[in-house]
N, C-alpha and C positions, 0 to 999 in steps of 0.2 A: 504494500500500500504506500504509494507516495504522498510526501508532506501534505501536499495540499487535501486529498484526502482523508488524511488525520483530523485537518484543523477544520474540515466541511462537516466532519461528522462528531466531532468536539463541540462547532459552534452548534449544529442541530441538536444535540442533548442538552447544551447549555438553552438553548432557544426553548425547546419542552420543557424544561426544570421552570425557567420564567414565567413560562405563560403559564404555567399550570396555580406557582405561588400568585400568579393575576389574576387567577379565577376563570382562565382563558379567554380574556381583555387583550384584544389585541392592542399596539404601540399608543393607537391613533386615540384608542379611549384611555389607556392605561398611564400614560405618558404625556399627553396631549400635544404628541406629534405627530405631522403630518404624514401621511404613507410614502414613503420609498419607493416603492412597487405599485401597478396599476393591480387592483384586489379585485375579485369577484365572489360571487357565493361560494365557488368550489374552492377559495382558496382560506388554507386552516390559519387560524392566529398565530403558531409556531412558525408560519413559512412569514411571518409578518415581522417577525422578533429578528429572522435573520434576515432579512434586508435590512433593518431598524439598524444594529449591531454592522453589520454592513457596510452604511451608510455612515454611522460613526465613526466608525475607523478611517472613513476616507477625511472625513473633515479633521480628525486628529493629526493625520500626518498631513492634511495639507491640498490630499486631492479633494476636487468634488465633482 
């Protein structure tokens, strides 16, 4: 398994431990941040936590 796979399926376990301590509140309610991602019905608040997480990281170092 390569690196980046480690840390896709690190952030995903981190991303379900989150949303689950949210009540499964996605970002946009939980956070009161905007969505990262364009959301639909079929898409779960875990897949919302890593964009969220995501997106963080970009503004931390600088990209966005």
């Amino acid at each position: 398994m390569s690196e980046y796979e480690t840390v896709s399926k690190a952030l995903e376990k981190a991303a379900k431990y989150i949303c689950t301590l949210k009540c499964g509140l996605c970002p946009l309610v939980a956070e009161n941040s905007p969505c990262p991602q364009e959301c639909g019905l079929e898409t779960l608040p875990w897949q919302c936590w890593v964009a969220y997480f995501r997106a963080q990281s970009g503004k931390e170092s600088g990209r966005h």
